[in-house]
Steps between C-alpha positions, in 0.01 A plus 500: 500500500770806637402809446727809481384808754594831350446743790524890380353664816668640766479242857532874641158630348328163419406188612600349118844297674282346788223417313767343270715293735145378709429311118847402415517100400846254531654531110339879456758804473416884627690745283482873669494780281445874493462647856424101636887484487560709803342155698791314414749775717675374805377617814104514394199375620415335111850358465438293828197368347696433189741321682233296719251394211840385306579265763137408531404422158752249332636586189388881496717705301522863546598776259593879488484657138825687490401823268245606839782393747683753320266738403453502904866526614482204602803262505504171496728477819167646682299204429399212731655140352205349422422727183703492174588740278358473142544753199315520215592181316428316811183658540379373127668144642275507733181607407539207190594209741185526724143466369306706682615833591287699781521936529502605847434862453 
Protein backbone atom coordinates (compact mmCIF):
# COMPACT_ATOMS: atom_id res chain seq x y z
CA UNK A 1 0.00 0.00 0.00
CA UNK A 2 2.01 3.72 -0.82
CA UNK A 3 2.24 5.79 1.73
CA UNK A 4 2.76 9.58 1.52
CA UNK A 5 5.98 10.96 3.76
CA UNK A 6 5.30 14.45 4.96
CA UNK A 7 8.71 15.57 6.28
CA UNK A 8 8.47 19.09 8.34
CA UNK A 9 11.95 19.01 9.97
CA UNK A 10 14.83 20.58 8.93
CA UNK A 11 17.69 17.69 7.20
CA UNK A 12 19.94 20.64 8.73
CA UNK A 13 18.85 20.09 12.49
CA UNK A 14 17.29 16.55 12.24
CA UNK A 15 17.64 13.29 11.19
CA UNK A 16 13.56 13.34 10.11
CA UNK A 17 14.69 13.28 5.92
CA UNK A 18 17.17 10.27 6.48
CA UNK A 19 15.21 8.42 8.63
CA UNK A 20 12.55 9.07 5.90
CA UNK A 21 14.30 8.13 2.66
CA UNK A 22 16.09 4.77 4.65
CA UNK A 23 11.95 3.57 4.80
CA UNK A 24 10.82 4.86 1.51
CA UNK A 25 8.89 1.90 -0.62
CA UNK A 26 8.54 1.76 -4.86
CA UNK A 27 4.81 3.60 -5.40
CA UNK A 28 5.31 5.87 -1.97
CA UNK A 29 5.73 9.81 -2.46
CA UNK A 30 7.89 12.22 0.11
CA UNK A 31 6.34 15.67 0.16
CA UNK A 32 8.88 18.27 2.04
CA UNK A 33 7.42 20.93 3.91
CA UNK A 34 8.26 23.67 6.38
CA UNK A 35 12.07 23.98 6.96
CA UNK A 36 12.45 20.07 5.25
CA UNK A 37 12.21 22.10 1.97
CA UNK A 38 15.64 23.56 2.14
CA UNK A 39 16.78 19.51 1.31
CA UNK A 40 15.43 19.77 -1.97
CA UNK A 41 18.15 22.98 -2.89
CA UNK A 42 20.79 22.34 -5.47
CA UNK A 43 24.14 22.02 -4.28
CA UNK A 44 23.22 20.14 -0.76
CA UNK A 45 24.13 17.24 0.90
CA UNK A 46 19.98 16.16 1.31
CA UNK A 47 19.23 17.01 -2.32
CA UNK A 48 21.94 14.37 -3.39
CA UNK A 49 20.19 11.91 -1.34
CA UNK A 50 16.98 13.04 -2.88
CA UNK A 51 18.27 12.58 -6.11
CA UNK A 52 19.96 9.04 -5.30
CA UNK A 53 16.95 7.34 -3.37
CA UNK A 54 14.72 8.66 -6.53
CA UNK A 55 16.71 6.70 -8.83
CA UNK A 56 16.85 3.88 -6.34
CA UNK A 57 13.36 3.36 -5.45
CA UNK A 58 11.09 3.04 -8.65
CA UNK A 59 8.25 5.08 -8.86
CA UNK A 60 9.14 7.55 -5.89
CA UNK A 61 7.65 10.79 -6.30
CA UNK A 62 8.96 13.77 -4.62
CA UNK A 63 7.27 17.01 -3.60
CA UNK A 64 8.04 20.62 -2.33
CA UNK A 65 4.90 22.48 -0.83
CA UNK A 66 5.19 25.83 -2.52
CA UNK A 67 3.73 28.34 0.37
CA UNK A 68 7.32 27.14 2.56
CA UNK A 69 9.41 27.36 -0.73
CA UNK A 70 8.23 30.77 -0.63
CA UNK A 71 7.90 31.60 2.73
CA UNK A 72 11.84 30.59 2.53
CA UNK A 73 12.94 32.61 -0.54
CA UNK A 74 13.23 29.91 -2.12
CA UNK A 75 12.65 29.65 -5.92
CA UNK A 76 11.82 27.01 -7.70
CA UNK A 77 14.82 27.49 -10.20
CA UNK A 78 17.00 26.48 -6.91
CA UNK A 79 15.65 23.10 -6.72
CA UNK A 80 17.22 19.77 -7.76
CA UNK A 81 14.89 17.99 -10.75
CA UNK A 82 13.83 15.27 -8.99
CA UNK A 83 11.30 17.29 -6.66
CA UNK A 84 8.08 18.96 -7.91
CA UNK A 85 6.49 21.81 -7.03
CA UNK A 86 2.97 21.48 -5.47
CA UNK A 87 0.65 24.34 -4.04
CA UNK A 88 -2.04 24.02 -1.97
CA UNK A 89 -4.61 22.30 -4.17
CA UNK A 90 -2.01 19.82 -5.01
CA UNK A 91 -1.19 19.27 -1.59
CA UNK A 92 -5.09 18.27 -0.71
CA UNK A 93 -4.59 16.05 -4.22
CA UNK A 94 -2.28 14.42 -2.66
CA UNK A 95 -2.86 13.70 0.71
CA UNK A 96 -6.57 12.12 -0.72
CA UNK A 97 -4.95 9.82 -3.41
CA UNK A 98 -2.65 7.87 -0.98
CA UNK A 99 -3.94 5.87 2.00
CA UNK A 100 -1.65 6.12 4.45
CA UNK A 101 0.01 9.28 5.14
CA UNK A 102 3.25 9.18 7.56
CA UNK A 103 4.58 12.79 9.67
CA UNK A 104 8.20 12.99 9.70
CA UNK A 105 8.61 15.65 12.25
Amino acid sequence: MPVLHMVRASPFAAPALEACLDRVRPGDAVLLMEDAVLAARRGTAPAARLVRTAAEVEGLRLHVLEPDLLARGIAAAELVEAVAVVDDGSFVDLAVGYPTILPWI
